[in-house]
Backbone of each chain as ProteinMPNN parsed JSONL, in Angstrom:
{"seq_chain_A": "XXXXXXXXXXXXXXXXXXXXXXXXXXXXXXXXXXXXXXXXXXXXXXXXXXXXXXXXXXXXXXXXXXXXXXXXXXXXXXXXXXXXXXXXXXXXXXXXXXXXXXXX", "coords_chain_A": {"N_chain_A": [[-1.353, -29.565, 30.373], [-1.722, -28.65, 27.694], [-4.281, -27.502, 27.955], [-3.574, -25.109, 29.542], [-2.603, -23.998, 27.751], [-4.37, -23.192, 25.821], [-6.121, -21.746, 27.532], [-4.944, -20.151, 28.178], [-4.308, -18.529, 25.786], [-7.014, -18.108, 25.103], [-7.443, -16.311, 26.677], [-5.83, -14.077, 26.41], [-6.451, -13.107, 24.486], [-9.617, -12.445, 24.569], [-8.558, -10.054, 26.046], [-7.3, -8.622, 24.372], [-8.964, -7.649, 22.545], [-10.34, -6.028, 24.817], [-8.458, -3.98, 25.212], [-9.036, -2.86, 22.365], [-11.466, -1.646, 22.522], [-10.592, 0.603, 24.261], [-8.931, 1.702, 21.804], [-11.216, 2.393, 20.113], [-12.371, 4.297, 22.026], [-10.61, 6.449, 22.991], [-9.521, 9.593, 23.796], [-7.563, 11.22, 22.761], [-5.045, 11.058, 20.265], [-2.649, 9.354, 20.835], [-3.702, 8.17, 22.858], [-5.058, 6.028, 21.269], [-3.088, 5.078, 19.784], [-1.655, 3.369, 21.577], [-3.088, 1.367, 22.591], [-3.618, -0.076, 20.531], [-0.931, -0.736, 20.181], [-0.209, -1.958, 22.465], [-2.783, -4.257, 21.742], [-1.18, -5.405, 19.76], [0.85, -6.435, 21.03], [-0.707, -8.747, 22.345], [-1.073, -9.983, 20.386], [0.762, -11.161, 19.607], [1.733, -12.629, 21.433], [0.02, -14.476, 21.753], [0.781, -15.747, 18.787], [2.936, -17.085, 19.315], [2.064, -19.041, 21.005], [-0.123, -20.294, 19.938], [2.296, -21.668, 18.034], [3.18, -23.422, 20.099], [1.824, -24.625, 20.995], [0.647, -26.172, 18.672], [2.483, -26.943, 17.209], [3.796, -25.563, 14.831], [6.024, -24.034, 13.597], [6.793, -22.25, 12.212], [5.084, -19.944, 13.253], [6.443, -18.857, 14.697], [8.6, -16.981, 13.455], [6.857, -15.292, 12.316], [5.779, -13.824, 14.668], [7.716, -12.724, 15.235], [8.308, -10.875, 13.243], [6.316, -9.483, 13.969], [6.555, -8.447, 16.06], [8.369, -6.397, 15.63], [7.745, -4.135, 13.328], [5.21, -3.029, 14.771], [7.094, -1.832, 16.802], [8.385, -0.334, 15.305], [6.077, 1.32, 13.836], [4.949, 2.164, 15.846], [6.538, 4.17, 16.485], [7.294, 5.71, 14.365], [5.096, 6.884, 13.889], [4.687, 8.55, 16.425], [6.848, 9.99, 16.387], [6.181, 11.719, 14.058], [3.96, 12.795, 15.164], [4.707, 14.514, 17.035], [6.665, 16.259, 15.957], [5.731, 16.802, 13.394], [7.056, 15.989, 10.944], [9.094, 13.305, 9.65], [11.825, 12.785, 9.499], [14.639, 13.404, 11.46], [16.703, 15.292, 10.644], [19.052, 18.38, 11.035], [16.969, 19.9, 12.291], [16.351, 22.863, 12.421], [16.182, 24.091, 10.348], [13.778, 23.833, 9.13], [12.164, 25.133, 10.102], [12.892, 27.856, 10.314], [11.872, 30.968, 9.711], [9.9, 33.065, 6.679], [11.349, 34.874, 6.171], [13.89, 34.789, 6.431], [14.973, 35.483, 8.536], [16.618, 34.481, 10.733], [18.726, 33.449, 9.874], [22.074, 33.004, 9.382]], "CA_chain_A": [[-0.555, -28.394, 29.98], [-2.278, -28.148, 26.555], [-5.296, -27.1, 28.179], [-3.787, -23.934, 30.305], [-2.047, -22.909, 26.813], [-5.683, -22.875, 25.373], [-7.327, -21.185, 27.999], [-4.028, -18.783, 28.058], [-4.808, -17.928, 24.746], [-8.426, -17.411, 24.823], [-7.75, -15.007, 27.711], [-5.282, -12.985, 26.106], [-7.347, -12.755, 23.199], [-10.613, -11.549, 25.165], [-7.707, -8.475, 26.432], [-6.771, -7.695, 23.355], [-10.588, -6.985, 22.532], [-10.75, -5.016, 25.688], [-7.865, -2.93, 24.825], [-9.726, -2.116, 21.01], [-11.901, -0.649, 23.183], [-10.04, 1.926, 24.164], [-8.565, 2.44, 20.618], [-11.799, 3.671, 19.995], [-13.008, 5.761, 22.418], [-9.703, 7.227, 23.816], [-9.772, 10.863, 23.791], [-6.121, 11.672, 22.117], [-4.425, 9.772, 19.33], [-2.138, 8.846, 22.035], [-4.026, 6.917, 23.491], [-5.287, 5.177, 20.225], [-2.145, 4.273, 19.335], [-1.174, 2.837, 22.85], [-4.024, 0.631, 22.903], [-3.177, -0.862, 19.618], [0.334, -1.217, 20.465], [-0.758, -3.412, 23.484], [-2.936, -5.194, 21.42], [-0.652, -6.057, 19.003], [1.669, -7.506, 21.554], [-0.79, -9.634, 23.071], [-1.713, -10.861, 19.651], [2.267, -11.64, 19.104], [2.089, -13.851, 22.426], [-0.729, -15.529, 21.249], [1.073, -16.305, 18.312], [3.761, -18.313, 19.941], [1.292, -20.159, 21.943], [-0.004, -21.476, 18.847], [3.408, -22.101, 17.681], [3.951, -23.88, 20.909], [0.418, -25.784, 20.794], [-0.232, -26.798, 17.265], [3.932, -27.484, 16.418], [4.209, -24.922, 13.393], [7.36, -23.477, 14.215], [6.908, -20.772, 11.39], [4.383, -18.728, 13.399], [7.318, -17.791, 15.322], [9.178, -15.85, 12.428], [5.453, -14.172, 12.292], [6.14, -13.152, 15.299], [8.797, -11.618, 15.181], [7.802, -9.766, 12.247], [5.024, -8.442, 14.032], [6.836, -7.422, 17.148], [9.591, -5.326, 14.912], [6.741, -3.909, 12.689], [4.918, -2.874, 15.963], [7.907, -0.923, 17.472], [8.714, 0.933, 14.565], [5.328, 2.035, 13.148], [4.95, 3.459, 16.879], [7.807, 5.134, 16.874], [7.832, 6.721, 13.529], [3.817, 7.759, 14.286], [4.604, 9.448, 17.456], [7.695, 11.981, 15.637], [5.211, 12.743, 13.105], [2.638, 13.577, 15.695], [5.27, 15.195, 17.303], [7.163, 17.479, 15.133], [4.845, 17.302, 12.081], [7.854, 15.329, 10.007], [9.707, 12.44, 9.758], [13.362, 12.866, 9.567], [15.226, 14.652, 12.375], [18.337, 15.843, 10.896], [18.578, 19.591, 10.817], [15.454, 20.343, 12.372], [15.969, 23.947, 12.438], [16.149, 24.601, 9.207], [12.433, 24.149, 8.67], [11.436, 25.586, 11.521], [13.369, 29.059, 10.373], [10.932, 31.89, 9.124], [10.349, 32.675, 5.27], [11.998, 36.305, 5.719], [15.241, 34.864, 6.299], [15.534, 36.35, 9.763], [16.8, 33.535, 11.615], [19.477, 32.785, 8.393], [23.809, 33.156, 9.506]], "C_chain_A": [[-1.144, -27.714, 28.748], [-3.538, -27.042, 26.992], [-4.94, -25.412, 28.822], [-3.108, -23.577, 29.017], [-3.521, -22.023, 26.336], [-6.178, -21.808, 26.468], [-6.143, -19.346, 28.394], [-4.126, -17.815, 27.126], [-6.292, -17.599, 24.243], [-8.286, -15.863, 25.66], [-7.088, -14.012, 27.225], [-6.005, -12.17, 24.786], [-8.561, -11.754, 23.491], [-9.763, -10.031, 25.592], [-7.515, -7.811, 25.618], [-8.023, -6.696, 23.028], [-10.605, -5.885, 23.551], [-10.066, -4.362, 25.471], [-8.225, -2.423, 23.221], [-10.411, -1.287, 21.513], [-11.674, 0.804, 23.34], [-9.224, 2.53, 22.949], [-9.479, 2.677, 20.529], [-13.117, 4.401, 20.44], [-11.631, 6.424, 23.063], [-9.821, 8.53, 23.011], [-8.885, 11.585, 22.877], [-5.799, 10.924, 20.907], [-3.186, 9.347, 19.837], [-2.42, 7.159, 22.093], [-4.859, 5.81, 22.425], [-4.148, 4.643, 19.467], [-1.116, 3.53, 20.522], [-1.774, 1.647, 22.805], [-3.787, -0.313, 21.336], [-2.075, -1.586, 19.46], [-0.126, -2.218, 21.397], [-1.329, -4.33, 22.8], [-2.937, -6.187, 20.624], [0.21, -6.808, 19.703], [1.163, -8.505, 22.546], [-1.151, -10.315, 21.799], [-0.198, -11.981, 19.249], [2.183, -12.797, 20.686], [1.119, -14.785, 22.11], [-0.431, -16.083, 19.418], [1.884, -17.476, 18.293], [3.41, -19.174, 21.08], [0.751, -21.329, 20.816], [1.07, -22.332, 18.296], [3.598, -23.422, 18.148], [2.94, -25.515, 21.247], [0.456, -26.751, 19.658], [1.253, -27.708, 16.75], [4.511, -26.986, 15.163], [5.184, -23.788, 13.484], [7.691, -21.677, 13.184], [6.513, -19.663, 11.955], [5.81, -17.763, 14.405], [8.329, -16.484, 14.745], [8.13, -14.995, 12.461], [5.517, -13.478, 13.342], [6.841, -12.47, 16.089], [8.662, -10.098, 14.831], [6.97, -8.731, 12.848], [5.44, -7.732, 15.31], [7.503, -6.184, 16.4], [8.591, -4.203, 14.262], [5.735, -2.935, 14.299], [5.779, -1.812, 16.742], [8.224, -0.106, 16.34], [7.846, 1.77, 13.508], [4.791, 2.687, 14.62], [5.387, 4.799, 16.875], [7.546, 6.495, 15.56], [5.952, 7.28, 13.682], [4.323, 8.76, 15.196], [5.794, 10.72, 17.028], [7.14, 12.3, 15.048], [4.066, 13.43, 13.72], [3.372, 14.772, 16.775], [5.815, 16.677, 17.276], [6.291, 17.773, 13.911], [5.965, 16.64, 11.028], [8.693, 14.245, 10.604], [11.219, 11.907, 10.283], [13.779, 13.8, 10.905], [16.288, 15.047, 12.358], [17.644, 17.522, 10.388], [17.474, 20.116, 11.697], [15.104, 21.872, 12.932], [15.93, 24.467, 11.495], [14.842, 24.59, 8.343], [11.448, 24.791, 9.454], [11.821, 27.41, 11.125], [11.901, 30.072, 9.18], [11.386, 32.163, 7.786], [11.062, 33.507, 5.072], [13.285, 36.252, 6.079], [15.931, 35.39, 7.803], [17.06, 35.861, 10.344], [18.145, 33.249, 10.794], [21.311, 34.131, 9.43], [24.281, 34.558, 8.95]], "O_chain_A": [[-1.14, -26.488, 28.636], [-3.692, -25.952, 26.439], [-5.79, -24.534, 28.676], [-2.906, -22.368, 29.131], [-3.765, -20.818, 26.408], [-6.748, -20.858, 25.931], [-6.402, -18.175, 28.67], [-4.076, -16.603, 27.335], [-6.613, -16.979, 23.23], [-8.78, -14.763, 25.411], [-7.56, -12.902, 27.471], [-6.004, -11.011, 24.373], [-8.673, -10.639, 22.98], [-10.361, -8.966, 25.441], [-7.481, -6.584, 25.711], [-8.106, -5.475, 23.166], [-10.897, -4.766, 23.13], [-10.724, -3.333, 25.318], [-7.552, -1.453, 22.872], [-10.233, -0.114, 21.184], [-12.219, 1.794, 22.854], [-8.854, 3.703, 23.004], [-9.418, 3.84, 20.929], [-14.149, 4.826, 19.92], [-12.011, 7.164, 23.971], [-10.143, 8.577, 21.823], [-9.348, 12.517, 22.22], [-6.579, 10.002, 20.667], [-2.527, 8.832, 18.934], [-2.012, 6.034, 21.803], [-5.252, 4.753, 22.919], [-4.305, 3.808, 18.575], [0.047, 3.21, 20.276], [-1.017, 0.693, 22.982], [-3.901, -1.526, 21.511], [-1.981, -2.67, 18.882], [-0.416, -3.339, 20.98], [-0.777, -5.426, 22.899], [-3.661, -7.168, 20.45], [0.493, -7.896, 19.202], [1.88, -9.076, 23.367], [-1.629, -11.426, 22.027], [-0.165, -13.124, 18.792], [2.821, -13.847, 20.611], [1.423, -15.974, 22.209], [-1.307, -16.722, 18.835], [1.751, -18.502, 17.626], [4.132, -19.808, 21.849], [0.966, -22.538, 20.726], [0.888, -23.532, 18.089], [3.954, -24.378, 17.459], [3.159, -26.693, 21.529], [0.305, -27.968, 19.774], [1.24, -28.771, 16.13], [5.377, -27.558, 14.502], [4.818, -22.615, 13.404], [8.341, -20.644, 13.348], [7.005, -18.569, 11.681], [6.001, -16.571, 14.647], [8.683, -15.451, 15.312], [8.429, -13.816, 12.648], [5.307, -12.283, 13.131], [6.712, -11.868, 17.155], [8.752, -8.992, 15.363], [6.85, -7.554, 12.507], [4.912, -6.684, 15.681], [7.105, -5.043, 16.637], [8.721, -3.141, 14.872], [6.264, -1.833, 14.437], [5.161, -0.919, 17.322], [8.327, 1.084, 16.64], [8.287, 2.546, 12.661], [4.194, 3.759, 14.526], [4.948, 5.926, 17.106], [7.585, 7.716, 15.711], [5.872, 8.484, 13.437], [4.406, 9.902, 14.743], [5.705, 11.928, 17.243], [7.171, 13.531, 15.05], [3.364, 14.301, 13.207], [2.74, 15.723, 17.234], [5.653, 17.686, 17.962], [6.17, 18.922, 13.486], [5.542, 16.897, 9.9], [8.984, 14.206, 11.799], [11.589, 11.043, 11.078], [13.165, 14.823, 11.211], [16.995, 15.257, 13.344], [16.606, 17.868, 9.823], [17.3, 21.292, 11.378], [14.114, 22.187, 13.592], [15.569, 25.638, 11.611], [14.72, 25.106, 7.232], [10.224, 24.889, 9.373], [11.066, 28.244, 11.625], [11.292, 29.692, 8.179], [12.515, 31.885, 7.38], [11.683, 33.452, 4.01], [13.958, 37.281, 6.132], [17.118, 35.61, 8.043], [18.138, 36.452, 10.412], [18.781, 32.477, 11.512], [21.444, 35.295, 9.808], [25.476, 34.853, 8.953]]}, "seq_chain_B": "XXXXXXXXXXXXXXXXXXXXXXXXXXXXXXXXXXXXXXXXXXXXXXXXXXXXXXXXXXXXXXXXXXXXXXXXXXXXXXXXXXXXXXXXXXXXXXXXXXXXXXXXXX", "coords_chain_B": {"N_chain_B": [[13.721, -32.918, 35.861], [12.089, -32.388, 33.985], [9.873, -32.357, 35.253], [10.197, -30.444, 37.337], [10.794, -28.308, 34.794], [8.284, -28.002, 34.074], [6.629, -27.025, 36.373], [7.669, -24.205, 36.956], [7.168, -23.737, 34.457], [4.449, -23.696, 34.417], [3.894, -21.909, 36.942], [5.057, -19.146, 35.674], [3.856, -18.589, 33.442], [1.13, -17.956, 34.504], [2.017, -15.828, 36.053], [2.245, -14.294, 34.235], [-0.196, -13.827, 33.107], [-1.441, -12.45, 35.209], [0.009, -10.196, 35.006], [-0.694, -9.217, 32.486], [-3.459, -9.34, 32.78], [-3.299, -6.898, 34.981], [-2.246, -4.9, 33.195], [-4.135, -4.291, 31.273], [-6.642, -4.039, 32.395], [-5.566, -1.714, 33.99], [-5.048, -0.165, 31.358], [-8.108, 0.109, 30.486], [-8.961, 1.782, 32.523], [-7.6, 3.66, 33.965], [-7.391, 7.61, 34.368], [-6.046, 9.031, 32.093], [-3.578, 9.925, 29.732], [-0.622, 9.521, 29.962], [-1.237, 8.227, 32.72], [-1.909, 5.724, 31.599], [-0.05, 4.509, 29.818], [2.34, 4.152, 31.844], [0.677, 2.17, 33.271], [0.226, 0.016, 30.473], [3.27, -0.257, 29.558], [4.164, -1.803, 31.434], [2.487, -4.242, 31.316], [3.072, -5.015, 29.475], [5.633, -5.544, 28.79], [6.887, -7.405, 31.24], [4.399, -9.002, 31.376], [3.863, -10.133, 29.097], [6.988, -10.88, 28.448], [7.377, -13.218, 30.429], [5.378, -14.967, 30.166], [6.357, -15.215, 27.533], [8.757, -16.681, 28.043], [7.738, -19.089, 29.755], [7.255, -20.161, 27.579], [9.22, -20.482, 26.383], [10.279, -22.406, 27.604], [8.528, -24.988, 27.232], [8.645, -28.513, 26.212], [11.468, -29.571, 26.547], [14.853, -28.117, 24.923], [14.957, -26.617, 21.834], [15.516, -25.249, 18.416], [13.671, -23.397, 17.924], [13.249, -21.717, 20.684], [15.157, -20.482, 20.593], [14.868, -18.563, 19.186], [12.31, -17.253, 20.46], [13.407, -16.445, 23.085], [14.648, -13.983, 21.542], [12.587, -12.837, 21.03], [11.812, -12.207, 23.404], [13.761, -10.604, 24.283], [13.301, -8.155, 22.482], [10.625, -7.44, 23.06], [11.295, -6.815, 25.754], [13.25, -4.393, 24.962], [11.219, -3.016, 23.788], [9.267, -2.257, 24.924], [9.305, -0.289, 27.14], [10.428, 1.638, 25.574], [8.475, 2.433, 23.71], [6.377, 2.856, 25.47], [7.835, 5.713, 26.439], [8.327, 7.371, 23.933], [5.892, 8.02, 23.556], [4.529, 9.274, 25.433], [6.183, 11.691, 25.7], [5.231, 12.366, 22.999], [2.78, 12.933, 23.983], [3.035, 15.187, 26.289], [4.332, 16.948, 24.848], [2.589, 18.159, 22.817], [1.113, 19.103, 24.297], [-0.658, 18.234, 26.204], [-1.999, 17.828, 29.531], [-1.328, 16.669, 32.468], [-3.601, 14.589, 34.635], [-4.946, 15.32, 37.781], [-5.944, 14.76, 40.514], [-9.492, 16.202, 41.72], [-9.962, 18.934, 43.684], [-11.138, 18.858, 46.754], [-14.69, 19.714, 47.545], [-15.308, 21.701, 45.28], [-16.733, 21.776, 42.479]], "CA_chain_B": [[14.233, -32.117, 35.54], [10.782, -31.884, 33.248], [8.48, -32.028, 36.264], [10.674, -29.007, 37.431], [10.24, -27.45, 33.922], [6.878, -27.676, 34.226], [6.462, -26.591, 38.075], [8.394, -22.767, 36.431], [6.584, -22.858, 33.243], [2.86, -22.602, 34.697], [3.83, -20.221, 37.62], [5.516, -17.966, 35.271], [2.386, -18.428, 33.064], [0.65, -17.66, 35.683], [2.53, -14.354, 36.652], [2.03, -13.459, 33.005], [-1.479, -13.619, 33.212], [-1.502, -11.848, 36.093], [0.187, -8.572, 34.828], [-1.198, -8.75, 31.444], [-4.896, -8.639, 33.205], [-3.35, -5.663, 35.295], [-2.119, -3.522, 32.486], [-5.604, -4.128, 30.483], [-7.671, -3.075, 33.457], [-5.174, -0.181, 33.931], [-5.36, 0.529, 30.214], [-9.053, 0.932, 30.421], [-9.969, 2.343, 33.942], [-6.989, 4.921, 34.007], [-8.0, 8.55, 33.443], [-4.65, 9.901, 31.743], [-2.704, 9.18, 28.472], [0.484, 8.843, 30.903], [-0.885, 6.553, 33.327], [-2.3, 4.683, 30.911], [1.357, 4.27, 29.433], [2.743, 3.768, 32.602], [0.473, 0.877, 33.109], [0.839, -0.432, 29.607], [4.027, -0.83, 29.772], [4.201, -3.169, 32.514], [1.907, -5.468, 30.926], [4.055, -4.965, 27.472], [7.197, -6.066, 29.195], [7.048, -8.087, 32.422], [3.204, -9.742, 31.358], [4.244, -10.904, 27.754], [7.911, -11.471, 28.472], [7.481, -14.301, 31.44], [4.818, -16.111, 29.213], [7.135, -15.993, 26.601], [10.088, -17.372, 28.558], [7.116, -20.142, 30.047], [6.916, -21.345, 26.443], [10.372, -21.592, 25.599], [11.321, -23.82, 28.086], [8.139, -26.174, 26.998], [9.715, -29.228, 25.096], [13.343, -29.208, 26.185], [15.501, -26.698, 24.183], [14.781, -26.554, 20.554], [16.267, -23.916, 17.832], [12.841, -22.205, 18.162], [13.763, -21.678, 21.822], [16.176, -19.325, 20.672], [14.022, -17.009, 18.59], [11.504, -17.079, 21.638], [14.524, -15.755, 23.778], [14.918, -12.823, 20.996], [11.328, -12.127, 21.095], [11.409, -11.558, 24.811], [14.948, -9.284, 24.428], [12.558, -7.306, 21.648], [9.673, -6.766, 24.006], [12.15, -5.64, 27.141], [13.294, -3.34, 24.654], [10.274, -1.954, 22.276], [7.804, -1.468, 25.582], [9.492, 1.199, 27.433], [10.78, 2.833, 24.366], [6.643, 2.906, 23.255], [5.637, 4.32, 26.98], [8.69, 6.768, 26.716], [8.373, 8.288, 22.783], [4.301, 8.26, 23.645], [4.079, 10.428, 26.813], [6.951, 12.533, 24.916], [4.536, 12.938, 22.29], [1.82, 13.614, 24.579], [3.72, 16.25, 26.669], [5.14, 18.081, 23.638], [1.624, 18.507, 22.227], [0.141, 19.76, 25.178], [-1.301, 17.104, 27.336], [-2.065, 18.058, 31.019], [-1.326, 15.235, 33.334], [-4.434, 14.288, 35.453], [-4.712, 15.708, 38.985], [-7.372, 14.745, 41.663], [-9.957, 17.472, 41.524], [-10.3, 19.111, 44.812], [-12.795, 18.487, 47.671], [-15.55, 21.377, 48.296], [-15.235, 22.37, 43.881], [-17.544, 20.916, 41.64]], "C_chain_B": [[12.681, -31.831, 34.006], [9.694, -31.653, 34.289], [8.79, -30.201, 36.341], [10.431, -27.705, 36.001], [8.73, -26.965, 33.671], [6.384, -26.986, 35.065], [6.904, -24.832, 37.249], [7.541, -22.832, 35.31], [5.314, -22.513, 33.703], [3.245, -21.875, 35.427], [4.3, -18.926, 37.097], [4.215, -17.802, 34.048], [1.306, -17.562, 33.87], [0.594, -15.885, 36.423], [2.319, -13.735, 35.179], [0.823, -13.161, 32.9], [-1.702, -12.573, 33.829], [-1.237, -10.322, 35.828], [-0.75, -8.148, 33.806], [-3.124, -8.224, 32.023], [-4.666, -7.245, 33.741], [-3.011, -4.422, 34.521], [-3.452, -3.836, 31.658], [-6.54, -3.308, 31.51], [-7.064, -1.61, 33.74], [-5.558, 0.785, 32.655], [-6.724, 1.27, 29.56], [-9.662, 1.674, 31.514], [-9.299, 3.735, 33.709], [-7.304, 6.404, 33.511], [-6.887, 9.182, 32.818], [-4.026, 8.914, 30.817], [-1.295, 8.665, 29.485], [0.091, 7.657, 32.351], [-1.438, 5.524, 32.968], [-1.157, 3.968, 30.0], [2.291, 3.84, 30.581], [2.265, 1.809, 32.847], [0.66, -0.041, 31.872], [1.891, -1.279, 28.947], [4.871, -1.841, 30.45], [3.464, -4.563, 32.012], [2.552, -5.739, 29.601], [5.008, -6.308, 27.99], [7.214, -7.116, 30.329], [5.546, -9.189, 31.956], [3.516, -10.69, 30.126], [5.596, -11.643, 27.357], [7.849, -12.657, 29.266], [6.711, -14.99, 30.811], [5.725, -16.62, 28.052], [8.81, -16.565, 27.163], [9.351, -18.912, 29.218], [7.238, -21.191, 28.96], [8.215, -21.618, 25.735], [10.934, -22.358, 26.333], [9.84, -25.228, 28.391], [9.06, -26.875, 25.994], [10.644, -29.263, 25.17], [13.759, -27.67, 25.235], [15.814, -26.932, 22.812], [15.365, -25.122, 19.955], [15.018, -23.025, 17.941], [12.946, -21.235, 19.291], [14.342, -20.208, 21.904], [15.547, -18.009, 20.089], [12.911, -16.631, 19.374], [12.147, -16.226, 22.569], [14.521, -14.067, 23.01], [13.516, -11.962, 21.085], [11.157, -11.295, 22.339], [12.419, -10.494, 24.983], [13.827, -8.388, 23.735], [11.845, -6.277, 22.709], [10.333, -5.36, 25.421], [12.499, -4.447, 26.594], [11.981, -2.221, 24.34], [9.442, -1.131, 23.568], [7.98, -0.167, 26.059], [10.028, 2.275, 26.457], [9.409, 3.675, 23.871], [6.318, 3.704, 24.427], [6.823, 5.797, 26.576], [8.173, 7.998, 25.437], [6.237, 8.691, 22.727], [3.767, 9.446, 24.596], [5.023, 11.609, 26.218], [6.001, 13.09, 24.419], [3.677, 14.023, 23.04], [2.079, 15.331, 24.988], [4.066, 17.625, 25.671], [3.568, 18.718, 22.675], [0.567, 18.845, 23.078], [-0.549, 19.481, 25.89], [-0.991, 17.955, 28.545], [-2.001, 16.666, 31.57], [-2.686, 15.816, 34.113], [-4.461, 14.435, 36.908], [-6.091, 15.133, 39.66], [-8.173, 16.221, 42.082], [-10.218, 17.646, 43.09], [-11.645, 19.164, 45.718], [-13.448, 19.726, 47.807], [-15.335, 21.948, 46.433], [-16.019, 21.18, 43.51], [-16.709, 20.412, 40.424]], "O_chain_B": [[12.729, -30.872, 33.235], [8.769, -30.853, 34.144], [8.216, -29.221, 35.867], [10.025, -26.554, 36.159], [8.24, -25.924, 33.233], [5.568, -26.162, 34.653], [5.818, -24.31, 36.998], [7.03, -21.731, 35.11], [4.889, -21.366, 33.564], [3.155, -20.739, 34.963], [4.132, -17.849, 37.67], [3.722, -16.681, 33.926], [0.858, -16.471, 33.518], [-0.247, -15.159, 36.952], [2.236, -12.508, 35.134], [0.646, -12.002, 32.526], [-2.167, -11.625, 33.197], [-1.947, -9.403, 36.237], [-1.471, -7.155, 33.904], [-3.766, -7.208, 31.757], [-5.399, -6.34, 33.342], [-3.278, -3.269, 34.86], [-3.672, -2.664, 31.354], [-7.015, -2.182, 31.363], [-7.731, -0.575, 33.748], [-6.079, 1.9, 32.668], [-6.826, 2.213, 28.774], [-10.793, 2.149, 31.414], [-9.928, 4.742, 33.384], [-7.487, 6.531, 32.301], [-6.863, 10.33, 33.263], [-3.914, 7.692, 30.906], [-1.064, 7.469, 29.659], [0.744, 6.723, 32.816], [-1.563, 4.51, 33.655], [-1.414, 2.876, 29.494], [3.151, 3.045, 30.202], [2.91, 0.767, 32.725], [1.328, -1.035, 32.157], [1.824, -2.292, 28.251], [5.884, -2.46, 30.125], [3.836, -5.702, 32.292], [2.394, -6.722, 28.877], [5.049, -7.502, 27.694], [7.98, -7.979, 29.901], [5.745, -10.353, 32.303], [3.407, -11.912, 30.227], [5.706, -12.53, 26.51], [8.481, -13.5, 28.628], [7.248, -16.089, 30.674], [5.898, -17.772, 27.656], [9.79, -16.741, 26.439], [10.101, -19.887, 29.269], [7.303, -22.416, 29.058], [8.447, -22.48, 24.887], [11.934, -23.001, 26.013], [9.887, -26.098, 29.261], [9.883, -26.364, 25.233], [11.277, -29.057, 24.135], [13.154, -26.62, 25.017], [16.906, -27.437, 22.549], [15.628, -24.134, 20.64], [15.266, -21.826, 18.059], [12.779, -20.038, 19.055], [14.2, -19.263, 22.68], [15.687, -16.832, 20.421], [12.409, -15.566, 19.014], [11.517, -15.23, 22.926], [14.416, -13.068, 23.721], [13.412, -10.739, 21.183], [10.633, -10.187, 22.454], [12.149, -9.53, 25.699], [13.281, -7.707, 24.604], [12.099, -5.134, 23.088], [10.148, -4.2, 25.79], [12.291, -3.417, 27.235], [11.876, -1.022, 24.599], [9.051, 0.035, 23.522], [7.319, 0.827, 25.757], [10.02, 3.498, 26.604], [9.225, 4.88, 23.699], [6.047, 4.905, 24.437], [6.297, 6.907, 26.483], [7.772, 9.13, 25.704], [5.608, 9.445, 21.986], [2.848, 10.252, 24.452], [4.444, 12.692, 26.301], [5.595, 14.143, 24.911], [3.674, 15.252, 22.955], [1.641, 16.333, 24.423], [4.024, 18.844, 25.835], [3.659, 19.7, 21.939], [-0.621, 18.893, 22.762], [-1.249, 20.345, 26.419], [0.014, 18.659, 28.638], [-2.596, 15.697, 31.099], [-2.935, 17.013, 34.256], [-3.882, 13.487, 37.437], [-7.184, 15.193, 39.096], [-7.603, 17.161, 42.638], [-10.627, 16.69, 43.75], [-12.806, 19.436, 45.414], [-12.837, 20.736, 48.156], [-15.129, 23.155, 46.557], [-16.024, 20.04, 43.974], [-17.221, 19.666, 39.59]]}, "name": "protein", "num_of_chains": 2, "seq": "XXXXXXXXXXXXXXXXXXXXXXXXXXXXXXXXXXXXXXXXXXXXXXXXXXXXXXXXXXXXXXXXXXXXXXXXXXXXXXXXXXXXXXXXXXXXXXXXXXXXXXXXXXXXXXXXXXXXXXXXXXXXXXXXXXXXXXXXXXXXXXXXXXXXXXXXXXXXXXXXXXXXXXXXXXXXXXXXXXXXXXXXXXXXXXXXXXXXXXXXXXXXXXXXXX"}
């Protein structure tokens, strides 16, 4: 059993590599931040293989951390590549022209 | 009742492997930011969740067990949220989806 964790975790490891790849040559910043996302969550399964291998029960808080971390530096990339800002309350009020047109 | 745990943990090993190779090969063959998110996400969620449900039921049921369990709720959530707010992006910034170029045009 030890042996298919090992060879589980070499393989996911060689994927992750292949998905760097395409962080960088993908065409968009899309797709460079897709390809990182993936191969941060194969690095998070190959953390709890070690976990599950070695008996160090901590790496699993690590990966946690690194899934959470992972979903929300996606997230808040893709509204900024989005809209051009962070926050989304209001979001017509920066959007309104400087001559007041648009203004109640 | 450990053989049996064992017999479910490699085939779901097994099936994890299995996707995670198919969203990598999707991730680099695919010509398109969306079906490269499409695939993606399949290997996010279904490839990384069934390995990590293989390894929490090595060892009987330990308190790690349980934060293995939360990891795999995480994933079910975070992946399609990542394909969804990604092709969003895409879309909203002007991406063309990928069509098959027609026969008889260069």
């Amino acid at each position: 059993m030890t042996t298919l964790l090992w060879a589980a975790a070499i393989a996911l490891l060689l994927m992750a590599f292949a998905c760097l790849w395409r962080a960088d040559v993908g065409p968009t910043i899309q797709d460079r931040l897709l390809a990182v996302n993936v191969a941060g969550t194969k690095t998070l399964v190959v953390l709890v293989l070690l976990a599950t291998i070695a008996g160090h029960d901590f790496l699993i808080d690590v990966a946690i951390v690194l899934g959470l971390l992972n979903l929300i530096i996606t997230l808040a990339a893709t509204r900024f590549i989005e809209s051009g800002r962070l926050s989304s309350e209001s979001p017509t009020a920066l959007d309104r022209p400087l001559g007041g047109e648009g203004r109640p | 009742m450990t053989l049996a745990a064992n017999v479910v943990s490699v085939a779901l090993i097994l099936v994890g492997l299995t996707f995670v190779l198919g969203g990598t090969v999707g991730l680099i063959r695919l010509p398109d930011l969306f079906s490269r998110a499409h695939a993606a996400s399949k290997c996010d969620s279904v490839g990384a969740g069934s390995i990590l449900l293989a390894l929490a039921l090595q060892d009987g049921l330990t308190y790690g067990d349980l934060k293995i369990v939360l990891i795999v709720l995480l994933a079910l959530v975070s992946a399609p949220t990542i394909a969804h707010a990604l092709a969003r992006a895409g879309y909203r910034t002007g991406l063309v989806a990928w069509t098959r170029p027609e026969k008889g045009r260069p």
